[in-house]
C-alpha positions, -999 to +999 in steps of 0.1 A: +105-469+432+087-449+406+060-419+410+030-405+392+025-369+397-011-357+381-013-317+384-049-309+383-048-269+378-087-257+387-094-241+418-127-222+431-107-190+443-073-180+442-056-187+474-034-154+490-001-169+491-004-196+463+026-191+434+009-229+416-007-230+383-043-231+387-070-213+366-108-211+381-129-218+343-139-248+361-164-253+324-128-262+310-133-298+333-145-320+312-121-314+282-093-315+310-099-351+317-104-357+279-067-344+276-055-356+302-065-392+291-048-386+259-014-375+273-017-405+299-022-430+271+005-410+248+031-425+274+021-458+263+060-461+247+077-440+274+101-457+298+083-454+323+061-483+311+086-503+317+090-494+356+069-505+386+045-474+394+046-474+435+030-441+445+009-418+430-003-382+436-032-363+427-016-328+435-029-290+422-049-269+421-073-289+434-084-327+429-111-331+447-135-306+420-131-338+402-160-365+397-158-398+408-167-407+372-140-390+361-115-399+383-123-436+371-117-423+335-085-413+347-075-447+366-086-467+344-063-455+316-033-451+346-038-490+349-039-497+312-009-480+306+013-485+336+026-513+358+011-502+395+014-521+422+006-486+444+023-484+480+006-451+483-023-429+464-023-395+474-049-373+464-051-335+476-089-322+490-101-293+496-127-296+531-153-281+511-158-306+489-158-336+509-190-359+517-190-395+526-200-404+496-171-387+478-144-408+505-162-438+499-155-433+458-118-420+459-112-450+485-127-478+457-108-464+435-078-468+452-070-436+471-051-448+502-038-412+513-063-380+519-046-348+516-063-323+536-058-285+535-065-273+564-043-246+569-060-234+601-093-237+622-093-197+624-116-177+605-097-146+605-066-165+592-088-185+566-103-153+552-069-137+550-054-166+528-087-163+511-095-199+515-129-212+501-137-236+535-148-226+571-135-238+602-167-258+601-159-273+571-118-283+585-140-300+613-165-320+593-141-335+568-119-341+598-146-363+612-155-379+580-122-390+573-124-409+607-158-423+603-157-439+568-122-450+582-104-437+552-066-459+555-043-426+558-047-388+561-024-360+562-034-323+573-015-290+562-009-266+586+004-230+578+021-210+601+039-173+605+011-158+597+005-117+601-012-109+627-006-149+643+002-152+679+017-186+696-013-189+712-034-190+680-009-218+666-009-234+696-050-240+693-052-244+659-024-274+665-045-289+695-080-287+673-063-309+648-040-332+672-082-343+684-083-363+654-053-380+660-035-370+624-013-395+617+011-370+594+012-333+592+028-309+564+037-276+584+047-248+558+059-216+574+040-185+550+053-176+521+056-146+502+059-151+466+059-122+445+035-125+419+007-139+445-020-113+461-002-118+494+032-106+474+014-078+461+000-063+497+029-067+511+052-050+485+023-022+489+030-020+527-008-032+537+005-062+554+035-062+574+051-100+578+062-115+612+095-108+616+120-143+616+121-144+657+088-145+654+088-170+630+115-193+649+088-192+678+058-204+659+082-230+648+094-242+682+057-244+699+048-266+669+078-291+668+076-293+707+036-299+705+038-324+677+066-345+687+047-345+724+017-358+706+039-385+683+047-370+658+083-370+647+103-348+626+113-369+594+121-334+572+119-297+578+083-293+569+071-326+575+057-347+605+045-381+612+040-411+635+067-440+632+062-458+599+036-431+586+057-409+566+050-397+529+062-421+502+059-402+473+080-369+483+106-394+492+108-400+452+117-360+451+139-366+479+158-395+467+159-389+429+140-418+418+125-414+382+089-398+383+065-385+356+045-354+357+010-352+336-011-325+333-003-289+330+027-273+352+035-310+354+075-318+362+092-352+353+126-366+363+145-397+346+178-410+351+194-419+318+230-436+329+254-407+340+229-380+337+197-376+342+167-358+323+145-329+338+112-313+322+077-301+323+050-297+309+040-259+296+025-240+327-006-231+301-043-248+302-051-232+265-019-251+256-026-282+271-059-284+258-055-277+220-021-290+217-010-327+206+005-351+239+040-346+240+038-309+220+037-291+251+066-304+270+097-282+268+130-298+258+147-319+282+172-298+307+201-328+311+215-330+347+252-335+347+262-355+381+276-328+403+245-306+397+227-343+407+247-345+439+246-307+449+202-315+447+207-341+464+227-325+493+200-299+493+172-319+493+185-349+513+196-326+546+162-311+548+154-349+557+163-368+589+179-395+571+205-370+557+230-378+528+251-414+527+286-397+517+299-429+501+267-426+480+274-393+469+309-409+463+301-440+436+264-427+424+277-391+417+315-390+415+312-363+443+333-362+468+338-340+500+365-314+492+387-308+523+372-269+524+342-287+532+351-311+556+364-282+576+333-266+574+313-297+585+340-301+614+332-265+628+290-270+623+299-302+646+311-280+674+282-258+666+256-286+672+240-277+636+253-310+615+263-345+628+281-373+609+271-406+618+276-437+603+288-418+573+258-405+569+257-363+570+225-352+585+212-319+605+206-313+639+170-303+651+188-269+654+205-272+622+172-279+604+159-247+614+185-227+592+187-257+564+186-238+537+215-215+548+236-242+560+233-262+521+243-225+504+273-227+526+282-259+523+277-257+487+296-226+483+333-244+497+332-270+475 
């Protein structure tokens, strides 16, 4: 399986917690496209012309500010370039933007996966993250999505919030669970540092919830989502048996992807090693510069940094890492510090072996990121 990734960095407003390229000179638009068209077409030698395009994602930023004339500018030039036989077409909205009309044109154009930023049905908690739509606005595209029956929807959810009790999660989770979402992305708050959120806090205007509290929001929404169906397939991710999102597995699972537009990452396996890089973070850049010109130089991955990602990415996931993969696709092997250490986080009903697979418990999957540093650190 290989992935399209399309960054498309214009945004109304600048989110609170949002550390993404984006830039709001939404005049800059239409000479996006016209550049973006280029750098799609520029890739007419690549490698990954050769491949079988299976999923594509419309990520940013945000995609929906687009046109539906120039999104089929756009596909067009993605099919005349690529081989895609899509399994999924993701494209990110924003529930502002969103009419009938608009679902009708992303779904002939092939859009099989809405995107939906919710975040929550609160107004308080929507003007804090200093989100453009209303609760009203969640609501409506919500029902949209359902009566133009669009063929797959996800909904974000962000939770650990200042100021956020368990009850307030708890009704922002059943408001959404109405519409019968058949995935959810459930992001506990960040706090970057160069965001406005980073910046209040580091001024001691907004106090964060403390990690207790945290653990708590966390436990009322696994416990209401997998009542309502919705299974836990990797730490921030939810869906229904058989609904779960293709194209992250590409991340996930290392398979080659390319990244176009500005911010844009790409990943190729060449043999042993494999090739990471991205496009400069920079719309004046993208915009006046040549295809190719404004793509750094490609950072080679030697296998054992390739097997310590994959450890790190794969044990966020339920289907956790085949060891005897790590074994004959990474030359990396177990080293008996670590198999100690797995031993003990048995007993400690954080990580499981099974079938020679390595995979975390629910309970391990709340502290993931700690148990990968120490796993990493006894090798």
């Amino acid at each position: 399986m290989a992935g399209l990734y399309i960054h498309i960095p214009f945004c109304k407003q600048a989110c609170s917690y949002c550390d993404f390229y984006f830039v709001t000179r939404r005049n800059l638009l239409p000479d996006f496209v016209d550049a973006l068209v280029n750098e799609i077409r520029h890739n007419r030698e690549s490698l990954f012309t050769g491949e079988t395009i299976q999923t594509i994602y419309l990520g940013g930023g945000t995609p929906s500010l687009l046109t539906g004339n120039q999104l089929e500018r756009i596909f067009s030039s993605l099919h005349d370039i690529f081989r895609i036989e899509p399994l999924e077409i993701t494209m990110e909205l924003n529930p502002d933007d969103v009419s009938v009309d608009y679902l009708n044109t992303i779904k002939n154009l092939g859009i099989t996966r809405a995107s939906i930023g919710i975040q929550s049905f609160r107004p308080e908690l929507l003007s804090f993250m200093h989100r453009a739509h209303s609760k009203d606005d969640a609501i409506r595209v919500l029902e949209l999505i359902r009566k133009c029956n669009f063929p797959d929807f996800t909904a974000d959810l962000i939770y650990g919030n200042p100021g956020q009790t368990v009850e307030m999660l708890q009704e922002d989770i059943e408001q959404l669970l109405v519409f019968d979402p058949p995935h959810i992305s459930a992001y506990s708050l960040t706090i970057e540092p160069k965001t406005r959120l980073g910046k209040q806090v580091e001024l001691g205007r907004i106090k964060p919830p403390d990690d207790e509290q945290v653990s708590d929001h966390f436990e009322c929404l696994r416990n209401m989502l997998e009542h309502a169906g919705l299974e836990q397939y990797e730490v921030s991710n939810f869906s229904k048996p058989g609904r779960e999102a293709l194209h992250n597995s590409n991340y996930w699972n290392h398979h080659n992807y390319l990244g176009l537009g500005p911010a844009a990452h790409s990943f190729r396996w060449k043999g042993d090693f494999a090739e990471r890089w991205v496009n400069s973070p920079d719309i004046k850049t993208y915009l006046e510069k040549k295809p190719g010109d404004y793509r750094t130089d490609p950072e080679l991955l030697q296998l054992e940094q390739l097997a310590e990602e994959r450890l790190m990415l794969g044990l966020r996931t339920r289907m956790g890492v085949d060891i005897s993969t790590l074994a004959h696709r990474y030359n990396y092997k177990l080293s008996e510090s670590q198999k100690y250490w797995i031993k003990n986080q048995e007993a400690g009903g954080t990580m499981i072996i099974q079938n020679g697979v390595l995979k975390l418990t629910p309970q391990g999957l709340k502290i993931c990121d700690m148990l990968v540093v120490d796993l990493l650190s006894k090798r």
